[in-house]
N, C-alpha and C positions, 0 to 999 in steps of 0.2 A: 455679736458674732458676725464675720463676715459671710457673703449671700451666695462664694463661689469661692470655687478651692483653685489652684492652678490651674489644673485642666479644664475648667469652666463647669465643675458639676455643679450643685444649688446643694447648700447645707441645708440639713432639716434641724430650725431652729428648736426643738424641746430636744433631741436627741446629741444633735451636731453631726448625724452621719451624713457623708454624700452621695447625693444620686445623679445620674442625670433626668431621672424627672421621679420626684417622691409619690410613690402610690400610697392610693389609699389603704390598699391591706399594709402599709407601714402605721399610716395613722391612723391605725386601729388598734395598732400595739399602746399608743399612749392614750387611747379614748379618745381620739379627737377623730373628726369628719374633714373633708376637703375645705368643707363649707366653715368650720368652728377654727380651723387650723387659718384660713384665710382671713375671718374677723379677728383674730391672737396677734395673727402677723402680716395686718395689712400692707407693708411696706418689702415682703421679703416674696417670690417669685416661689412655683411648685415644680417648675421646669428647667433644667440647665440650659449653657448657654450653645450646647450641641444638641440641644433636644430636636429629634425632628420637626418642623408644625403639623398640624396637623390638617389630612387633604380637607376639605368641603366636601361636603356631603352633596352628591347629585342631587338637582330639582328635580321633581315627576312630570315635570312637564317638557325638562329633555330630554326624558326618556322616553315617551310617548310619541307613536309613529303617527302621521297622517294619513287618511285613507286615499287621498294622493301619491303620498311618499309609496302607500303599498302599492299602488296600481300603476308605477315606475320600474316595481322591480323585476327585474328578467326570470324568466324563468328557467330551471335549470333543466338541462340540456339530456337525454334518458344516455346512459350510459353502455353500453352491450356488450360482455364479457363473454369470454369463447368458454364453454363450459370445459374443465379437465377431466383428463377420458382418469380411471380407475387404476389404466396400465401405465399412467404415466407417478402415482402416487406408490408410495412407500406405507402399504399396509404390514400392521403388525400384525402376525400371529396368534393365538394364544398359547402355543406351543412355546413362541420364543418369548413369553412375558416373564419366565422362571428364569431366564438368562440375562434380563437388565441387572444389572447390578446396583444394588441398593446403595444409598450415598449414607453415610452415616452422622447422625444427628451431632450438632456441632453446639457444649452449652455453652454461652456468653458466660465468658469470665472477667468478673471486674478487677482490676490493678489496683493493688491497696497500696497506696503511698504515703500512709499516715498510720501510724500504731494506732493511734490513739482512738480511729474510728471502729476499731476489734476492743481495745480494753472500755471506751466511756462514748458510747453511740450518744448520750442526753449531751456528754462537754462539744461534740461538734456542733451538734445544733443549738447552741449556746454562743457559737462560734458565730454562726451566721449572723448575727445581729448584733453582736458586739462590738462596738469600734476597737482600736485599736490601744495597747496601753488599759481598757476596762478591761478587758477580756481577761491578762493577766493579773491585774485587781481581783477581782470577781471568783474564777477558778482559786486565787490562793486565800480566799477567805473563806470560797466554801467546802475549804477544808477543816475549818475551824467549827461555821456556823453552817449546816446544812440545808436549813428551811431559809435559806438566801436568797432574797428577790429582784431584780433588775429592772430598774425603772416603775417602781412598786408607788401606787395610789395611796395617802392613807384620808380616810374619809371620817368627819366628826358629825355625828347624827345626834339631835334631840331626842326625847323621849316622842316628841308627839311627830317621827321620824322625816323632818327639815335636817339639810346639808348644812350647818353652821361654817365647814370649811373643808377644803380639799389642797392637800401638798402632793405634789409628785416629788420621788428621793428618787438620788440616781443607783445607791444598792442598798438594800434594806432587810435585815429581819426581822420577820413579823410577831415570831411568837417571845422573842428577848425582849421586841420593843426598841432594837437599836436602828439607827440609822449613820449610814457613811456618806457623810456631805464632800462634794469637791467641788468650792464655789467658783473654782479660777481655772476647773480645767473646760477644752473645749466641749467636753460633751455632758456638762455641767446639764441639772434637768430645772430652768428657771423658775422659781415658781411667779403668778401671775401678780402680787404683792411683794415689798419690801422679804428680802431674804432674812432679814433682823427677824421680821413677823414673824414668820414661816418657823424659823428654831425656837424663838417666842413661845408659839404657842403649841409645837411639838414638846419642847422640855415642861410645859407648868399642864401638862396632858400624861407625862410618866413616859416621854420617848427618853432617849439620852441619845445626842447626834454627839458625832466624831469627824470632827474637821479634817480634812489635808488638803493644804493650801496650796499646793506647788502646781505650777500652769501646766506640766509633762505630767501626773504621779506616775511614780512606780511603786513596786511592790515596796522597794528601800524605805520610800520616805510613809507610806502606808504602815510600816513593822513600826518608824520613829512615832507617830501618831499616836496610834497602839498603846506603844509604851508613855507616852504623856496621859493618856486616859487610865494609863494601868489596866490595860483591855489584853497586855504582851508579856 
């Protein structure tokens, strides 16, 4: 995967989303730390290439005055303001405090430009992390399969409870057992072994993945799939 989009942002290699500098509440979405994300992908950057840098941090020791430095500085000069007479101010009544006119309470109204955040509040926040091209994957399957996961772990534990293996899928149901592989698209979720492995040992485990191959998918070639699997 390339390390910068056009505009110089830095891809985040498990997802393929860009930032111009990937936080950690992002790599926390895939279980990874700054720190694990950086031994994964020693050679790929966490900042864009318009990222600001970032200032240095002040020493204590240039901040620290000298008792020199104090006993240079001037002293500030007494000030002496003419005191304002009483006749010169604009006292209010309490006779005339029933005559202010009250301003009336004005509520913030927000501009709805989108249907869809009145009928499905969970699909926009669905939105926000979704790259582009998943999104429309994603929403039209889980119209099908409802307990639908994005970017979902699945984890293989021994009885004496040792990780024997972990896959990251890029959408997945959990309680079917299926998973939907897109090994050629950009935001393809790599796993850290051969991808042969990876469906290897998801299929002889009781997963059943579902390929689509195409470098763009769309929903099109997602329904073609479907129907090779007899899933359509």
């Amino acid at each position: 995967m390339e390390k910068y989009d056009e505009k110089g942002n830095v891809f985040c290699q498990i997802c393929g989303r860009a930032y111009i500098k990937i936080p950690p509440s992002h790599l926390a979405l895939h279980g990874a730390t700054v720190k694990t994300y950086r031994e994964t992908y020693p050679d790929f950057p966490l900042n864009g290439k318009n990222c600001a840098p970032r200032k240095p941090k002040a020493k204590i020791e240039d901040l620290l005055i000298s008792a020199e430095e104090l006993l240079n500085v001037t002293t500030v000069p007494d000030i002496k303001l003419d005191p304002i007479s009483l006749e010169k101010q604009d006292i209010i009544q309490d006779k005339d405090i029933e005559h202010i006119p009250k301003v009336p309470k004005i509520e913030e109204i927000k501009e709805i430009t989108d249907l869809n955040e009145v009928k499905n509040p969970k699909t926009v926040k669905e939105r926000d992390f979704l790259p582009d091209g998943k999104y429309e994957i994603f929403i039209f399957l889980k119209g099908f399969f409802p307990s639908l996961q994005n970017n979902y772990y699945i984890d293989k534990i021994d009885i004496e409870r040792r990780l024997l293996y972990r896959c990251v899928t890029d959408i997945t149901d959990p309680q079917k057992k299926l998973v939907f592989d897109f090994p050629n698209a950009m935001w393809h979720n790599w796993d850290a072994q051969s991808e042969v492995d990876k469906r290897t040992r998801l299929k002889s485990d009781g997963w059943k993945v579902v390929k689509v191959l195409s470098k763009n998918p769309s929903v099109q070639d997602l329904i073609e799939s479907l129907k090779s699997y007899s899933l359509f």
